[in-house]
N, C-alpha and C positions, 0 to 999 in steps of 0.2 A: 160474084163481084169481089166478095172477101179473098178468094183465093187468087183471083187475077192480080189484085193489090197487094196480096203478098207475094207471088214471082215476080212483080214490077219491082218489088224493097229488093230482093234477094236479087236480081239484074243491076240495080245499084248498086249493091254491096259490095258487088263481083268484080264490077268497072270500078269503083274508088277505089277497092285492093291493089287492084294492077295500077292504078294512075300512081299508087303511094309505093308498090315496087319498084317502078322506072324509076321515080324518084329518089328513091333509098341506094339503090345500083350505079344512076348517073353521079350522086356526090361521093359514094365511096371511090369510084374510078377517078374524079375529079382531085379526091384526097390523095389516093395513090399517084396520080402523077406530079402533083405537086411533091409530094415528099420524094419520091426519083427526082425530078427537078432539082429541087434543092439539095440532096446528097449528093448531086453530079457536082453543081457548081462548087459545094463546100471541099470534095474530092479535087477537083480542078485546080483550087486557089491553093492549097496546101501544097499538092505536088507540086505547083511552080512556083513556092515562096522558096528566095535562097537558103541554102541549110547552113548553118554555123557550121566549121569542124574545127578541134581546139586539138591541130598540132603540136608536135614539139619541135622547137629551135633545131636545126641541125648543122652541127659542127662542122665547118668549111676546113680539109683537111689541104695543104698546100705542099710545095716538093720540100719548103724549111723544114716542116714538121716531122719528126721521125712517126713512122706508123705503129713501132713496136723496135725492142730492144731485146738482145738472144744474148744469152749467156753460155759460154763452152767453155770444155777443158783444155789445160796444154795438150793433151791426149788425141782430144777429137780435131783441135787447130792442127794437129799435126798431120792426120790423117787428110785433112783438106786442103790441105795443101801440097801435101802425096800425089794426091787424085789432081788436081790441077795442073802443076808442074808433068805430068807424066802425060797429059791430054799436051799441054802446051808444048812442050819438047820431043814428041813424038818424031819430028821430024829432023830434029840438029844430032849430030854428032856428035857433040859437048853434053854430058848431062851433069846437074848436080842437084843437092836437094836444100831446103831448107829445114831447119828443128827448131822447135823451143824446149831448154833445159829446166834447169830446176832454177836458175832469175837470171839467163841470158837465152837468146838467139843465135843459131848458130849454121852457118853456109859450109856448105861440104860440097868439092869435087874436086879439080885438077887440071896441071895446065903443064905446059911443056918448059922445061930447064936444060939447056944441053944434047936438047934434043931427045931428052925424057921425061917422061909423063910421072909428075911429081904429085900425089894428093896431101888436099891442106883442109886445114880448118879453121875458118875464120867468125870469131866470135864479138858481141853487139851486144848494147847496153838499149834496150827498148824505150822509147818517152812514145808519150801520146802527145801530139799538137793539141791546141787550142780549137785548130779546123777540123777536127778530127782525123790528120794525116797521121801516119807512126813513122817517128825520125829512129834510124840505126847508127849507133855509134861504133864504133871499129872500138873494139880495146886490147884482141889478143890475137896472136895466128899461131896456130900449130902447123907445125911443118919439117917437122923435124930440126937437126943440125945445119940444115938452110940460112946462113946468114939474110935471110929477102926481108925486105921493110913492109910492112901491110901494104902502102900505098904503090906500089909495085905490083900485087896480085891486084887490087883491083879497080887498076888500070888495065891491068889484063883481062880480069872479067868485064869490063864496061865493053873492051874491043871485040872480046871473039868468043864471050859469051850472048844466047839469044836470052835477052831481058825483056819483060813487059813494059810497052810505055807509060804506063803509071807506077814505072819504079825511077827514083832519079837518084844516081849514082855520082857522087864527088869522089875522085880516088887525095886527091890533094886534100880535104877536109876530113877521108875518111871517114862520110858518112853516108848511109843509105838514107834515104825518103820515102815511102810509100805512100802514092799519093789515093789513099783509099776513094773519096770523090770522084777520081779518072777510071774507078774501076766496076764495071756492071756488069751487073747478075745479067742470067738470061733471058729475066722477064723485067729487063730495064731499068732494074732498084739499085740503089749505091748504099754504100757503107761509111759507117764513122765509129772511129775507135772511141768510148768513154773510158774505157780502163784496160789495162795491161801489168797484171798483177801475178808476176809469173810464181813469184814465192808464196803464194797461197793462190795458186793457181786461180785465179778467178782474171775470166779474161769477160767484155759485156762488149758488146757492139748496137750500135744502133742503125734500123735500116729504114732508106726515106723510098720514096714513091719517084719514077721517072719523072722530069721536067715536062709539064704540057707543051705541047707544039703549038 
């Protein structure tokens, strides 16, 4: 009897073990899902709260504004205008060039007197405009012992020289205009003269951005 009484305790024992395992296993899995529960939804609400981002202003640049301003020599102005002028004139008969001296501008080529080909050289007192256009002023012509009045030659350059439309030509005023504004780069930028400083060679240009469409 003693012995039967005690494998009935030990049958006990055995079954309340396991009632109190189930037990122990079903709330740890109950704790685990609750805690994934609740890291999803904490996960969830973060990712979709809107996020600050602390920009900086950005400067609205417009076609008034220059983007940048260059500064060259007589040297190199001269050279770019070499190259220009020899694209542009490829195709006329007439050539002449343009220079900058030591504090004038100076037009070289030639034109017919008597039925011969006479060369001259016709020199310009440079101002910068207000609009950034550069006005040329006639002041002297070489030509030799040619009695010709400047506005005489160029009149004759206005006629039967090939000029760009952004140059305006008065032979009666005896002044050139360039109207830098009329005149774009290849990638549609324009030009404004701030200085033209030919006796301490310092020439600066400023370049704007094409007009939006």
């Amino acid at each position: 009897m003693q012995a039967k009484k005690r494998s009935l305790q030990r049958n006990a024992a055995k079954q309340k073990a396991v009632r109190t395992g189930i037990n122990w296993w079903k709330w740890l899995f109950l704790i685990l899902v609750g805690l994934l529960l609740g890291t999803g939804i904490w996960f969830t609400k973060t990712a979709l709260m809107p996020v600050k981002i602390n920009s900086t202003p950005r400067t609205t640049m417009t076609s008034k504004d220059p983007v940048f301003t260059v500064k060259v020599t007589k040297n190199s102005a001269n050279r770019i205008m070499a190259h220009y002028l020899k694209s542009y004139l490829k195709d006329s008969k007439i050539k002449y060039a343009v220079t900058l001296g030591t504090n004038e501008a100076a037009l070289s080529g030639s034109f017919k007197f008597l039925g011969n080909a006479v060369k001259f050289q016709l020199t310009f007192d440079p101002l910068v405009l207000k609009n950034g256009d550069v006005l040329l002023k006639a002041k002297n012509l070489n030509i030799g012992a040619l009695p010709v009045p400047i506005s005489f030659v160029m009149s004759y350059i206005g006629n039967s020289y090939k000029i760009p439309k952004w140059v305006s030509l008065d032979s009666k005023a005896g002044t050139v205009v360039l109207k830098l504004s009329q005149f774009k780069l290849q990638n549609g930028m324009t030009l404004k003269a701030n200085k033209l400083d030919l006796t301490n060679d310092d020439l600066e240009f400023a370049v704007y951005l094409p007009d939006e469409e």
